[in-house]
N, C-alpha and C positions, 0 to 999 in steps of 0.2 A: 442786247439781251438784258432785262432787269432780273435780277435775284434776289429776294427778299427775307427779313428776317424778322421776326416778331411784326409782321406788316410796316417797316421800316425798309425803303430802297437803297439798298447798298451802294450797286450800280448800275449804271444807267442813265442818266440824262447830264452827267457831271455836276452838278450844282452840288453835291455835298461834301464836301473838305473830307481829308482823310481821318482828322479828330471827331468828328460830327460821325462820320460811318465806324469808326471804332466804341463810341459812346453805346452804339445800339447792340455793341458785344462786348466790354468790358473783359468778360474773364480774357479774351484774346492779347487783351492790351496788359492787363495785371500779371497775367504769366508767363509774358515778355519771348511772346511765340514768334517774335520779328524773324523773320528769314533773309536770304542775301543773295538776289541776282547781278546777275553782270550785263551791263547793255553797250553797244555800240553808236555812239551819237559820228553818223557817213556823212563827209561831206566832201564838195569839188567845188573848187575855185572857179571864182568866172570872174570875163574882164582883166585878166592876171592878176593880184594880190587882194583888188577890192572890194570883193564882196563874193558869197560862197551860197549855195543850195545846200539844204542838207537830205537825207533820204527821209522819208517816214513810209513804214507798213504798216498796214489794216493786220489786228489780230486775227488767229483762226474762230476763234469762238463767238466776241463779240461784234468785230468788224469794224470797233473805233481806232484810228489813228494813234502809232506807237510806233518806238525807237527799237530795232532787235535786240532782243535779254532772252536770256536764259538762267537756269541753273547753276553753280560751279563744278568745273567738272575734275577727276581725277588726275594729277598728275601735270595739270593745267594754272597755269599762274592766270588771276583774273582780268588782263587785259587779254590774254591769249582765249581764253573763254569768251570776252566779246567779240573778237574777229573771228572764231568759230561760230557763232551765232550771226555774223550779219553775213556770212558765206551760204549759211543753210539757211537763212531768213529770207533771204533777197540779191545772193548770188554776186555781193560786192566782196572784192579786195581789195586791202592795206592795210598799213602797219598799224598798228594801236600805239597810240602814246600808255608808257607804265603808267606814267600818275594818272592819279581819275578825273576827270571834268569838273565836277559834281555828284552831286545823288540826290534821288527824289523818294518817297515813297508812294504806296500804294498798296490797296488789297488783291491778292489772287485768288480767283475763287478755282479750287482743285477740283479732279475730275473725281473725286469722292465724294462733291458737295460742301467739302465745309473750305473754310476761309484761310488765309494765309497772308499777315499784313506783311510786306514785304520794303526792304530798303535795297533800293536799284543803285551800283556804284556805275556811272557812266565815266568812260572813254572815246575820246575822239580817234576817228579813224579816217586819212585820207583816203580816198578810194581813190584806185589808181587802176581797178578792172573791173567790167562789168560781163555777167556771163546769159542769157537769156533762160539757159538751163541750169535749172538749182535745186536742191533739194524739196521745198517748199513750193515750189513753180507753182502756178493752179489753186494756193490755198491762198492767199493775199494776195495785194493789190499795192503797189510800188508808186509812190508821188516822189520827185524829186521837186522841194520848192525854198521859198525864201524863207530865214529864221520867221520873219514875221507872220506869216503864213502856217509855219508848221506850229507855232506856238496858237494860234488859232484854233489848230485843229485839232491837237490834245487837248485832253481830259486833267492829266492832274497838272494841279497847281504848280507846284516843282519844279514840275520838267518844263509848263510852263515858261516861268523864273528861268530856268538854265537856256532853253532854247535863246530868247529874248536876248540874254548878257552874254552869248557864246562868242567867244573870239578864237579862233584856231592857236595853237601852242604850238611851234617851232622844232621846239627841244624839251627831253623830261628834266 
């Protein structure tokens, strides 16, 4: 889906960096409207230690390849909010490492219409269960593949960058 703004494509084909799609809305970026999801970056080992898939899900709205993120939620420390979204996301379990991965950002576009540029804190998560039935069952579309692969098949830069240099953490 492209959504436009002053005839300016925000999103939609990727080619425009996250500086480049804030330029086309300034007050966004001046009034320092950044907001804070939590994502879960799933993976499983294969081969035993040497190399890992990690998950990617197609969003509900646009249908580009993404890591489960949601919102913060109450009562919820923000790794426990990424393993709560990649359960309803894509029906994986396992622990979340506390410290984060990384972070990328990106725009959200709300179901109100307007924009929300967003800084995504990821965490890694071994999956150690998969369930067929999940929350989201029927709304997305589940790839399990190689970092090089899934860094192909995002959109932002960033995550990108993170997928690419990902090495699994042990211990927080």
């Amino acid at each position: 889906m492209k959504a436009s703004r002053n005839n300016k494509t925000i999103e939609g084909t990727g080619t425009q960096h996250l500086l480049q799609q804030l330029a086309a809305m300034p007050e966004k970026f001046a009034a320092g409207q950044f907001r804070t999801q939590y994502a879960a970056l799933c993976f499983r080992r294969l081969f035993g230690e040497s190399s890992v898939e990690v998950l990617l899900i197609t969003s509900r709205g646009t249908g580009r390849w993404v890591i489960p993120k949601g919102w913060p939620m109450k009562k919820k420390k923000p790794h426990e909010a990424a393993e709560i979204e990649a359960w309803e996301e894509a029906g994986v379990r396992g622990v979340a490492r506390k410290k984060s991965v990384g972070r990328y950002t990106y725009l959200k576009w709300l179901e109100n219409g307007d924009v929300a540029p967003c800084v995504v804190e990821v965490f890694q998560i071994e999956v150690q269960d998969l369930v067929k039935d999940f929350k989201e069952r029927g709304q997305r579309r589940i790839a399990w593949v190689s970092l090089e692969e899934a860094a192909r098949r995002v959109r932002e830069v960033e995550l990108k960058s993170l997928l690419v240099n990902f090495k699994p953490k042990i211990k927080d």
